[in-house]
C-alpha positions as CSV (number, residue, x, y, z in Angstrom):
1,X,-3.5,-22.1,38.4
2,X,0.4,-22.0,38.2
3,X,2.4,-19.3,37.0
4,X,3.6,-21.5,34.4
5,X,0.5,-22.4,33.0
6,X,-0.6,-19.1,32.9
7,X,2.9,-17.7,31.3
8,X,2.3,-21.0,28.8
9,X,-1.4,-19.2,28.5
10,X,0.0,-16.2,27.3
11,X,3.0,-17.4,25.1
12,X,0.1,-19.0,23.5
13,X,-2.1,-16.2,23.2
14,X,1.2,-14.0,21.3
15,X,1.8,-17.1,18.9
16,X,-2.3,-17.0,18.0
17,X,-2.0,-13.4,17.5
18,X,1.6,-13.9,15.7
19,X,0.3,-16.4,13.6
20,X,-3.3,-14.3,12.3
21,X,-1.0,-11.2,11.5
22,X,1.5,-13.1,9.2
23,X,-1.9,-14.6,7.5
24,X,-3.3,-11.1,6.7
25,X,0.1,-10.0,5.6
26,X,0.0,-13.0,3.2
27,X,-3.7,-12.1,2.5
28,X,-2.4,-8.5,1.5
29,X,0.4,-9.5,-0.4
30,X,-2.2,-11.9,-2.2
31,X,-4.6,-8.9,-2.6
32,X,-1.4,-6.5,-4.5
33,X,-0.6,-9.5,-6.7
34,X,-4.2,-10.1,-7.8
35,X,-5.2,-6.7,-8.1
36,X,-2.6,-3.8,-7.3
37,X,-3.3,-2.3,-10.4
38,X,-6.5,-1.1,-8.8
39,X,-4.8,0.4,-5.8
40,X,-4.8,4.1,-6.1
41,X,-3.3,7.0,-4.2
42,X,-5.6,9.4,-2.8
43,X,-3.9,12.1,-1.4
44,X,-1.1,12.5,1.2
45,X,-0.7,8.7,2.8
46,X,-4.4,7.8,2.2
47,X,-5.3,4.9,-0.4
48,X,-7.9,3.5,-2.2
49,X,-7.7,-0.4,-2.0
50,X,-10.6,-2.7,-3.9
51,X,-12.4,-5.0,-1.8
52,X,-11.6,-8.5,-2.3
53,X,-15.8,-9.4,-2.9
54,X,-15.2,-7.5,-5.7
55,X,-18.0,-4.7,-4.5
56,X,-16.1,-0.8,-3.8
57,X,-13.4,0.1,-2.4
58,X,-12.0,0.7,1.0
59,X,-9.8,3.7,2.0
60,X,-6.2,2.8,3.8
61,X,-4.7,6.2,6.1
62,X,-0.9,4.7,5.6
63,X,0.1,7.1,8.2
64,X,-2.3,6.4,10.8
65,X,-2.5,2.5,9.9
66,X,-6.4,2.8,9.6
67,X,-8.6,1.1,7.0
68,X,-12.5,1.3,6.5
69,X,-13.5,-2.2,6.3
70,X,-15.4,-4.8,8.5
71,X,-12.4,-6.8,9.7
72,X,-10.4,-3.8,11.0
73,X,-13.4,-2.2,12.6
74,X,-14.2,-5.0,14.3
75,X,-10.4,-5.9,15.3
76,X,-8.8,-2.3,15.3
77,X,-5.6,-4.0,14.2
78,X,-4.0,-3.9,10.1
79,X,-5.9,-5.6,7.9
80,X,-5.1,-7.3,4.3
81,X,-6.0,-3.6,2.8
82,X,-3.3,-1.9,4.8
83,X,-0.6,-4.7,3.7
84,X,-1.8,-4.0,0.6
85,X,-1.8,-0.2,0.4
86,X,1.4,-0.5,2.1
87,X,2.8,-2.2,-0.6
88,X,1.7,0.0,-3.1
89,X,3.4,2.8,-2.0
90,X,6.6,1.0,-1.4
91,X,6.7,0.2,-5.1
92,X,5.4,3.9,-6.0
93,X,7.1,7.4,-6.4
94,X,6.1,11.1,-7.3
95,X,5.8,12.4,-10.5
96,X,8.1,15.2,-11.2
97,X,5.8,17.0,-13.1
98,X,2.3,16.6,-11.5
99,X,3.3,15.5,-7.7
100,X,0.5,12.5,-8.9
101,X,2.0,9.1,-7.2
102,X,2.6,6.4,-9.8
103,X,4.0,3.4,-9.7
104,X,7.8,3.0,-10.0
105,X,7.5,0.8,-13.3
106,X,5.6,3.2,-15.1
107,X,7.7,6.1,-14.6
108,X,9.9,7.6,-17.5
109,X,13.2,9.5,-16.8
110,X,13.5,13.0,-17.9
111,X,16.9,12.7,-19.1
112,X,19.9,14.6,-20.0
113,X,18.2,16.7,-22.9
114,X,15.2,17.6,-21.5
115,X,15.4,21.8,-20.0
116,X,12.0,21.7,-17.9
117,X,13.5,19.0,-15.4
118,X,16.6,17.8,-13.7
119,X,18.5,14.6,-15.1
120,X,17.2,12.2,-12.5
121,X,13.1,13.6,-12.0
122,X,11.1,11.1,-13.0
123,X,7.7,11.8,-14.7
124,X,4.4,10.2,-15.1
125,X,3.1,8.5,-18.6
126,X,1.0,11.6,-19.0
127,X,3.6,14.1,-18.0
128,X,6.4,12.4,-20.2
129,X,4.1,12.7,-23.2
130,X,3.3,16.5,-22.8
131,X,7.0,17.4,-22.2
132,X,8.4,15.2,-25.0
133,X,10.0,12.4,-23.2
134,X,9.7,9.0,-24.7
């Protein structure tokens, strides 16, 4: 075998792999759109992300880019679940009141007027009601 065909081998091999990564991204991205409402924060950078059959939930360790379903136990490498917990906490922040992470839309501003918190802490839907912020 030539060193070309073997470097045309390989070039091959990365495009493959390339080309499966950008279709799980897509699958994640798929997965927020459908169903990020049901993607919840756990604690720390660990996630709770539903299954796509529809049957539980799989947990996604952000930090150590680990997830506990079928296709990344049997490929060790991110699956739609981690694109999609990913996502989720891109578009999520802390509340200021209860350190719960929520997503971004759903957050209220403190404001100007409120004493408990600073001008720019945001809170929580449950949080803004018990401190009065609309």
């Amino acid at each position: 075998m030539s060193e070309s065909s073997v470097a045309q081998g390989r070039r091959r091999e990365r495009q493959a792999g390339r080309v499966e990564r950008m279709a799980r991204e897509r699958r994640g991205i798929a997965l927020y759109r459908e169903r990020g409402e049901e993607i919840e924060h756990v604690k720390g950078r660990t996630w709770a992300v539903p299954s796509c059959s529809g049957e539980g939930v799989y947990l996604v360790d952000l930090g150590a880019e680990t997830c506990g379903c079928p296709d990344f136990a049997s490929r060790g490498e991110n699956c739609k679940h981690v694109y999609a917990a990913a996502i989720a906490s891109a578009k999520s922040e802390c509340c200021a009141g209860c350190g719960k992470k929520v997503r971004r839309r759903e957050m209220r501003g403190a404001g100007p007027e409120n004493l408990t918190f600073f001008e720019d802490d945001t809170l929580c839907p449950s949080c803004a009601v018990a401190h009065g912020v609309a």
